[in-house]
C-alpha positions as a printed Julia matrix, in Angstrom:
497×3 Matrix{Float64}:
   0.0    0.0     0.0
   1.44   3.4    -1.22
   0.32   6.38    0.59
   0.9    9.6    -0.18
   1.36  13.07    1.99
   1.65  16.65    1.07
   4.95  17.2     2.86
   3.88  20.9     2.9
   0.48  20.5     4.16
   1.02  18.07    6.92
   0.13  21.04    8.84
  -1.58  24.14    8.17
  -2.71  27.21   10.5
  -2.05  27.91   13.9
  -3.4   25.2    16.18
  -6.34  25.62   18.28
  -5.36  25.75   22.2
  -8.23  26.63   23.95
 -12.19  25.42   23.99
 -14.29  22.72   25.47
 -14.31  20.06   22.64
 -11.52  18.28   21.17
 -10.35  16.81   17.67
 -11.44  13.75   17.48
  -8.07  12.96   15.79
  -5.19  15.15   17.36
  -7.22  15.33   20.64
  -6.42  19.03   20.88
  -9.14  21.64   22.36
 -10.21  24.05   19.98
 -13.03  26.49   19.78
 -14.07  25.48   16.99
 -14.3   23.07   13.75
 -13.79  22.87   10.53
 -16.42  19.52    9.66
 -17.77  17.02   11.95
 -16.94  13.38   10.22
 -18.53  10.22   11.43
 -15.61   9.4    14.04
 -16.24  13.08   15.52
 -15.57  16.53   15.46
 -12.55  17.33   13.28
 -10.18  20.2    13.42
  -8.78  22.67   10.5
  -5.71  21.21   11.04
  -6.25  17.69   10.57
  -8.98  18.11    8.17
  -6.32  19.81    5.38
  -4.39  16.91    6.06
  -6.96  14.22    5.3
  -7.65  16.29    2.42
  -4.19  16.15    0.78
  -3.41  12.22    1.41
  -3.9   10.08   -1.39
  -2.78   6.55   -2.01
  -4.37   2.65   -1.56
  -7.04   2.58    0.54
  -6.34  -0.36    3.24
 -10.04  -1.25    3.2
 -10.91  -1.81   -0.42
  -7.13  -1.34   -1.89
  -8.22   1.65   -4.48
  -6.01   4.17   -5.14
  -8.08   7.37   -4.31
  -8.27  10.44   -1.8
  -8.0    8.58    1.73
  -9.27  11.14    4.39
 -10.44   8.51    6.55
  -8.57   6.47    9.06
  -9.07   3.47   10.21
 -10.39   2.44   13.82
  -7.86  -0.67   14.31
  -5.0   -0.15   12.3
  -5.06   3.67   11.83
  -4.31   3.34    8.09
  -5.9    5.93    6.16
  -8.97   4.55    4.0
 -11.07   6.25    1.54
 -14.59   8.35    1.84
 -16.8    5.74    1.18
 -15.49   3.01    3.07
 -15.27   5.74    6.18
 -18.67   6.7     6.06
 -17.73   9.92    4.9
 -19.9   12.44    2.84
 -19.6   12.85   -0.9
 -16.62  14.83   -1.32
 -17.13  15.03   -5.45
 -16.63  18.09   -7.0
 -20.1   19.26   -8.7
 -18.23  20.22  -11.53
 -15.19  18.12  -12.54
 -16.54  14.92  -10.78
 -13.19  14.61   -8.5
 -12.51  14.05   -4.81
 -11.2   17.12   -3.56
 -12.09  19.7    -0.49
 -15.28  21.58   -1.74
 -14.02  25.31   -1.79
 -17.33  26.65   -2.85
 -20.7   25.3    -2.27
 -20.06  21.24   -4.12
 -16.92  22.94   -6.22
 -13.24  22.28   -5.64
 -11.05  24.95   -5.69
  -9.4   23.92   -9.14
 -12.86  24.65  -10.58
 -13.74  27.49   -8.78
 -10.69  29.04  -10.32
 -11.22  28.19  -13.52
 -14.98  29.52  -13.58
 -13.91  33.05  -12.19
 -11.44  33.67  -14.47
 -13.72  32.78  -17.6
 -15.39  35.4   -16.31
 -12.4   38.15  -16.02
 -10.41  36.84  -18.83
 -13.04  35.9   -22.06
 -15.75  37.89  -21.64
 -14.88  40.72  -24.54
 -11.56  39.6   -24.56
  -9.43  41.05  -27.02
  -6.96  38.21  -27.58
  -9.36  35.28  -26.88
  -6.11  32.62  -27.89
  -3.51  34.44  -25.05
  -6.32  34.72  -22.18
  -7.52  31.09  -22.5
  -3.91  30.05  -22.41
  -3.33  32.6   -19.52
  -6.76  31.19  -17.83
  -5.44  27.31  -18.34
  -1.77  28.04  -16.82
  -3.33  29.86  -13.84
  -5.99  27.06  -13.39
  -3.35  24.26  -13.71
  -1.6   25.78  -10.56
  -0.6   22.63   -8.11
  -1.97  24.45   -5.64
  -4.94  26.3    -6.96
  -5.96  27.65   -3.6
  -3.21  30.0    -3.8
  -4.29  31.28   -7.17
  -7.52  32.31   -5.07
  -5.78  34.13   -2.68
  -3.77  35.83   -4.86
  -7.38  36.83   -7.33
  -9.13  38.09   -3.95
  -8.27  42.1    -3.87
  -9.97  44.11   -6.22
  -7.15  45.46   -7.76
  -5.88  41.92   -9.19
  -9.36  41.41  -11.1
  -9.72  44.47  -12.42
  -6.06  43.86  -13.73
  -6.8   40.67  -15.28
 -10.11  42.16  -17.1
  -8.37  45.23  -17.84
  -5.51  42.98  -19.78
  -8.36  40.5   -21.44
 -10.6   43.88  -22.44
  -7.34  45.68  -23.96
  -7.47  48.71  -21.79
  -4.22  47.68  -20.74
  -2.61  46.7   -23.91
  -0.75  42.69  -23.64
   3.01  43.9   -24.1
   5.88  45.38  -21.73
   5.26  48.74  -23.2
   1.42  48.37  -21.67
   2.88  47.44  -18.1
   5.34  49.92  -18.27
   2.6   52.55  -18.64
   0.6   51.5   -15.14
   2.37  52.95  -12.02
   4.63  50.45  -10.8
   3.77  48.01   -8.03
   4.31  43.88   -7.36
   1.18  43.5    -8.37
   2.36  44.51  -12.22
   5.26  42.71  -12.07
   4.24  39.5   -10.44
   1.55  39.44  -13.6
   4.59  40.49  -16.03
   6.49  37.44  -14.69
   3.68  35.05  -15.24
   3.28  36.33  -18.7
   7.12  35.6   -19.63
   7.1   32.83  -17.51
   4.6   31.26  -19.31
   5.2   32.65  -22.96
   2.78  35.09  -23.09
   5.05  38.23  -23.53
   8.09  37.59  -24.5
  11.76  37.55  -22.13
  13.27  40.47  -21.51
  16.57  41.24  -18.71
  14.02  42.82  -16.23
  17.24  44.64  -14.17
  18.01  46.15  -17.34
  14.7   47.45  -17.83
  14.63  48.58  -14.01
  17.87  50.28  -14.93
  16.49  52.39  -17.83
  13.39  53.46  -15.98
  16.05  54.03  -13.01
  18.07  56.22  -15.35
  15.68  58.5   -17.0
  14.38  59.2   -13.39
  17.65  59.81  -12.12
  19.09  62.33  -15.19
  15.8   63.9   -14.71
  16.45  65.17  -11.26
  19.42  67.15  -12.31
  18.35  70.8   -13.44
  21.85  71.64  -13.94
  22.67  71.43  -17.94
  26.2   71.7   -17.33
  26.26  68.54  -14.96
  23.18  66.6   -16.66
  24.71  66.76  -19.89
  28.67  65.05  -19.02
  26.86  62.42  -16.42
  24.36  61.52  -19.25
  27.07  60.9   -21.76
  28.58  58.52  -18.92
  25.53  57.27  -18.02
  24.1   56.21  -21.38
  27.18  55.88  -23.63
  29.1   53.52  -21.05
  27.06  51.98  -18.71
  24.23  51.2   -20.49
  25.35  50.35  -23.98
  27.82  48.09  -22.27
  24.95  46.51  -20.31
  23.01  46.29  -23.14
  25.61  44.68  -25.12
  25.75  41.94  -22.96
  22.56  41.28  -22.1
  21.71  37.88  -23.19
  18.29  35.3   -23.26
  18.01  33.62  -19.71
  20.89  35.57  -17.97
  20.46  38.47  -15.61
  22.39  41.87  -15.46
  21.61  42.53  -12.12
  25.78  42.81  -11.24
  26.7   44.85  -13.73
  23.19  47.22  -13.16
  24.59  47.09   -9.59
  27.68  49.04  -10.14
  26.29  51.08  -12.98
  24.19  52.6   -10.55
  26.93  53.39   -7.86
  29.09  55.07  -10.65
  26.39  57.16  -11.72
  25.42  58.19   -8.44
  28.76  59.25   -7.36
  29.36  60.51  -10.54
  26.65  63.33  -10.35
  27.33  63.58   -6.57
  31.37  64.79   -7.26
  29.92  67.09  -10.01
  27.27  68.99   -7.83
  29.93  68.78   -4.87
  32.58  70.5    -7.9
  29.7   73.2    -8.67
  28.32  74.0    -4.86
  32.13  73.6    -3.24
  34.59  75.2    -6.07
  31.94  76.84   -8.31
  33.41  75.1   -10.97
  32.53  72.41  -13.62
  33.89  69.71  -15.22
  36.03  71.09  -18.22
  37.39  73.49  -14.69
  38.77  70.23  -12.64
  41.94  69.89  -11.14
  43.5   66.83  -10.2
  43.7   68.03   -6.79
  39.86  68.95   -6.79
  39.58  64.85   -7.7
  41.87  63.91   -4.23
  40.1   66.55   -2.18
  36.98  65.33   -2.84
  37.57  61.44   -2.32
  40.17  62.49    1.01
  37.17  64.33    2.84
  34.56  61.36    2.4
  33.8   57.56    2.51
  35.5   55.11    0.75
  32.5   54.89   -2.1
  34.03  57.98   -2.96
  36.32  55.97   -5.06
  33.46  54.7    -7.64
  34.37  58.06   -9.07
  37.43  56.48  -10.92
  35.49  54.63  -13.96
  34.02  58.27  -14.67
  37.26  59.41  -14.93
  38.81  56.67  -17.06
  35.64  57.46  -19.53
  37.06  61.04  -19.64
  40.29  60.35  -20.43
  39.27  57.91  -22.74
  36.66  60.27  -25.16
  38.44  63.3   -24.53
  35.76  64.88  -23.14
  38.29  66.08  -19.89
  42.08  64.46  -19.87
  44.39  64.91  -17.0
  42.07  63.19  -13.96
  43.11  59.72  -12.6
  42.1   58.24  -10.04
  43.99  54.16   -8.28
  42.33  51.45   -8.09
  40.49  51.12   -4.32
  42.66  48.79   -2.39
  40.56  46.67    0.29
  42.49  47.58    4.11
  41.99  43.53    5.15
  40.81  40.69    3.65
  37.84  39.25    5.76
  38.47  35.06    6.17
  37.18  33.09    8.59
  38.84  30.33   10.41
  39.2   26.59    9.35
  37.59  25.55   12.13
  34.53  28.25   11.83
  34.05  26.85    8.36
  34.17  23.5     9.15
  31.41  24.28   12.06
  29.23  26.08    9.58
  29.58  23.5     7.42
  28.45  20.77   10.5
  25.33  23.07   11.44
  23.76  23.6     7.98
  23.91  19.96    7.12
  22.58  18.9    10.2
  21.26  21.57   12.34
  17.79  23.31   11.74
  19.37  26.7    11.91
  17.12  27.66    8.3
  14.93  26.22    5.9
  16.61  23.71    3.55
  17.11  26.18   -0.01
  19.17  28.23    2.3
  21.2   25.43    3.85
  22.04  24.24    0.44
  22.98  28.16   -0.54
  24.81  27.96    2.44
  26.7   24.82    2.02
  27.38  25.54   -1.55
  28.91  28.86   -0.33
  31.36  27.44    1.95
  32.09  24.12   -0.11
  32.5   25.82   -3.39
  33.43  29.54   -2.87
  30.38  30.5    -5.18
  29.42  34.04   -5.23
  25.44  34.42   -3.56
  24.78  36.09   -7.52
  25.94  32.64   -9.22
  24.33  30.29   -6.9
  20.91  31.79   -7.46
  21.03  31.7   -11.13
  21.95  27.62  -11.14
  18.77  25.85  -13.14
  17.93  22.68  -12.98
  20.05  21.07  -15.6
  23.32  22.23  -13.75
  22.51  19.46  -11.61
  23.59  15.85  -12.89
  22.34  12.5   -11.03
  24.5    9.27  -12.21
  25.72   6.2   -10.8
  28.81   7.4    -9.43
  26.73  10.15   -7.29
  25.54  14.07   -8.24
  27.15  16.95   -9.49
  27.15  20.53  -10.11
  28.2   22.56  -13.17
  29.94  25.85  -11.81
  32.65  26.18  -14.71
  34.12  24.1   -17.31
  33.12  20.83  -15.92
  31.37  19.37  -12.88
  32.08  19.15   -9.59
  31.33  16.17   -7.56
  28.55  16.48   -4.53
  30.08  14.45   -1.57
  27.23  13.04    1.06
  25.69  13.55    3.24
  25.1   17.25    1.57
  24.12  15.12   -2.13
  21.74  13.11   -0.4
  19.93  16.95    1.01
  20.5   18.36   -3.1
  18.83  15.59   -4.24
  16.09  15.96   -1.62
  15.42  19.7    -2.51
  15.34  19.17   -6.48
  12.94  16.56   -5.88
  10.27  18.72   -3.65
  11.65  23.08   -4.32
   9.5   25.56   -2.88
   7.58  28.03   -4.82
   6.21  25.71   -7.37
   2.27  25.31   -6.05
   1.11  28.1    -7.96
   1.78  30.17  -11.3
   5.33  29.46  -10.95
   5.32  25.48  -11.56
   8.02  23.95  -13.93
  10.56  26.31  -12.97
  13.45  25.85  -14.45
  15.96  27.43  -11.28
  17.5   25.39   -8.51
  15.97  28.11   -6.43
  12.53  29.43   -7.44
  11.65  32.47   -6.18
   7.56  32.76   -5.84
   7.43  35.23   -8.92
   6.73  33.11  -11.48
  10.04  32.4   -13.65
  12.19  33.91  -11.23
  14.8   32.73   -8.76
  15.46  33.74   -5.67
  16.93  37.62   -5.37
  20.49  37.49   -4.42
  19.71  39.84   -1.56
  17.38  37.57    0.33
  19.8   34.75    0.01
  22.39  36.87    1.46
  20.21  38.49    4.49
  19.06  35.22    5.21
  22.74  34.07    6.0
  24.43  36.93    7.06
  21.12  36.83    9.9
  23.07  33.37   10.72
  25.96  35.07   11.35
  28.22  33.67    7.64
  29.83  36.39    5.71
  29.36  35.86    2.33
  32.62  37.4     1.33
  34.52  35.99    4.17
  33.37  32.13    3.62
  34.39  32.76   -0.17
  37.68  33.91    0.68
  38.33  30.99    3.32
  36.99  28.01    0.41
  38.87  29.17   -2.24
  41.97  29.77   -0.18
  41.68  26.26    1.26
  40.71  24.51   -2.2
  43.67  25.92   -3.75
  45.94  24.54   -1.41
  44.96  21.45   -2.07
  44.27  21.77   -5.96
  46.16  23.73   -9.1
  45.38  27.58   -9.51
  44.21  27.29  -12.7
  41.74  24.13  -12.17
  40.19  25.19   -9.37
  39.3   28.2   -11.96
  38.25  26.06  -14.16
  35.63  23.56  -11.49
  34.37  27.02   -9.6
  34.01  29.66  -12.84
  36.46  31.92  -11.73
  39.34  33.76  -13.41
  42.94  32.43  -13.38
  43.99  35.51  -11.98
  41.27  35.59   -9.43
  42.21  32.18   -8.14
  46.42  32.79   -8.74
  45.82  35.86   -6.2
  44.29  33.41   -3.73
  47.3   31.32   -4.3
  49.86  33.74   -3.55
  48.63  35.36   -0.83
  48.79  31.95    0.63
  52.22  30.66   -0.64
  50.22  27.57   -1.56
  52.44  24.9    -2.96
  50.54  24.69   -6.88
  50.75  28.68   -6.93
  53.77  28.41   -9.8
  52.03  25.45  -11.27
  51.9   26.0   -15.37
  49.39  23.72  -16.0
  47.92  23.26  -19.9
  48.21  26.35  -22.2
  45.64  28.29  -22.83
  44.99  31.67  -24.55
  45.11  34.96  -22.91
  41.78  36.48  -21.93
């Protein structure tokens, strides 16, 4: 007999402490109850588990919905055979929890969004495909939820009506919110609009806000240049299908922001302009402030470079210490997330992968699926060049999270990243990964700096490069500053990058 449990819905609510009755299956007090069965009184809790348990049932051996239990043996049996009330759906004719009146919740959605999303609908082919991907939700429940406020339906009608044309260009136009851009992701997600590098598109809209905020011609017009000539052509440039910008957006947006903040300081401090600078108005200003000062320098380099003012230079930032932590504080980070219950298990694995690998938090949230490979000799990961062996007991907890990821039960299902985030097509946002650890108390740069040190002690320069997706140089530097044994090691030739 194979039964079946919703890991996730094992348990659902908060439970119910106080009142004079109690489940007649948990045999907790509660004030109240969500359906009286023939054993008893039965409580939310236990109900949505009964709900979600399918399998053979142990009286008649068909494979069906088992909410029941039985008396002896406590083995879950089906409705019939527990004296149970019809639990068909009105509609569909399935066993499922009756959402509304006799209709399950899979065909409650389904009839609410005929009526949003065909009525007058413009594009009748993209809003029946939008109103089957929506209804096809593992979980359509949460679909429900999400349709409740006001706002969301008049969305959907307005998109199936036209009033909000079905392109980026219509979204764009509506005042941003998560509301738009959880729908924009389910549209891309699901083919409906095609891709496009959202942090790119953040970044225009970013931009043109930003430039607009500077009345001052004479600063505007050389921080524009900079702005739109460098950073963004370069970011558009390599934009690609599938890949995110969100790094190189990132730093665009530091550069341009300290850009126009040493130009207004040049104007309100030294009533001067650009084509005015000195080189010593360039070390005054970065002396007399923080060290972000120093994203001045690529501005500079871009002058120098197009003429438009020569003579300004600015070093590279040199870090004052190189965070690391100890051997032993890895290894004990290392002990906790693979068998403590410090987090939830994505950011375990993050975790782990971290202080294993030496991945950056921006790479290890952009792994899909298909970086993972599952063959007789064991699992691996694709970082670089070529895999990288998963040792257990951490392979045995990958395997486990592939096989049951979060963020799938609704719009989001078939997602192709390792981490899903709950936008649909989506993964996980590098900064939630890296709040969620640092509120452990691991340093993202710190564990880097201690995995790839110790990984190239052990291993060639130039091949741990090559496992982990880093640079030669980035992993020669590691080397050095080590003395590691391999650091002189010439390994096979390659070409210069």
């Amino acid at each position: 007999m194979v039964i079946e449990v919703n890991p996730r819905n094992t348990v659902q609510g908060r439970p119910r402490t106080s009142g004079g009755r109690v489940c007649a299956r948990c045999y907790r007090a509660a004030a109240q109850f969500r359906i009286r069965w023939p054993e008893g009184s039965i409580c939310g809790i236990c109900f949505h588990k009964a709900m979600r348990t399918h399998g053979n049932c142990a009286h008649c051996g068909t494979d069906r919905l088992l909410p029941g239990i039985d008396e002896l043996s406590a083995a879950p049996i089906c409705a019939p055979c527990a004296g149970i009330p019809s639990i068909i759906c009105a509609s569909c004719g399935s066993e499922a929890e009756h959402y509304r009146r006799d209709h399950c919740a899979r065909c409650c959605v389904r009839s609410d969004l005929q009526a949003l999303l065909l009525d007058q609908a413009k594009e009748p082919d993209a809003m029946r495909r939008l109103l089957d991907v929506l209804a096809a939700a593992e979980r359509p429940e949460s679909v429900l939820t999400w349709m409740r406020p006001q706002e969301v339906r008049d969305l959907l009608r307005q998109l199936a009506t036209g009033t909000i044309p079905l392109s980026h260009e219509g979204l764009d136009a509506e005042p941003r919110s998560n509301r738009i851009e959880h729908m924009r992701s389910i549209l891309e997600a699901h083919e409906l609009l095609p891709q496009r590098d959202h942090h790119l598109a953040l970044f225009e809209r970013w931009l043109t806000a930003k430039l607009g905020a500077v009345d001052d011609p004479k600063i505007r017009q050389p921080a524009e240049q900079f702005a739109r000539w460098h950073h963004l052509a370069r970011i558009r440039r390599a934009s690609r299908p599938g890949t995110g910008s969100r790094g190189p957006v990132h730093g665009a947006k530091q550069e341009i922001t300290e850009t126009i903040r040493f130009l207004i300081w040049l104007r309100d401090t030294h009533h001067r302009y650009l084509q005015d600078c000195s080189q010593l108005d360039v070390e005054s200003y970065v002396a007399d402030g923080p060290s972000t000062r120093m994203n001045l320098r690529t501005f500079l380099v871009w002058c120098n470079q197009t003429g438009t003012k020569t003579g300004l230079t600015l070093p590279h930032r040199q870090a004052r210490r190189q965070p690391r932590l100890t051997q032993q504080e890895r290894l004990n980070w290392i002990r906790e997330l693979l068998t403590g219950d410090s987090e939830s298990l994505p950011y375990r694995i993050t975790g782990t992968l971290l202080l294993l690998y030496a991945q950056p938090i921006t790479r290890l949230v952009t792994l899909r699926t298909d970086d993972l490979s599952i063959t007789p000799d064991g699992p691996s990961l694709t970082f670089g060049t070529d895999p990288v062996p998963i040792p257990e007991p951490f392979a045995q907890m990958l395997i486990s999270h592939v096989q049951d990821r979060p963020n799938q039960r609704g719009a989001n299902h078939a997602s192709p990243w390792l981490f899903p985030s709950t936008r649909a097509g989506r993964h996980l946002h590098p900064n939630t990964v890296h709040m969620r650890l640092r509120a452990l108390g691991i340093s993202n740069l710190a564990a880097r700096n201690r995995a790839i040190q110790d990984l190239v002690m052990e291993i060639p320069a130039q091949i741990v490069a090559d496992l982990l997706g880093y640079s030669d140089a980035v992993t020669n530097k590691h080397a050095q500053a080590i003395a590691a044994p391999h650091a002189q090691y010439i390994g096979v030739s390659r070409e210069p990058e």
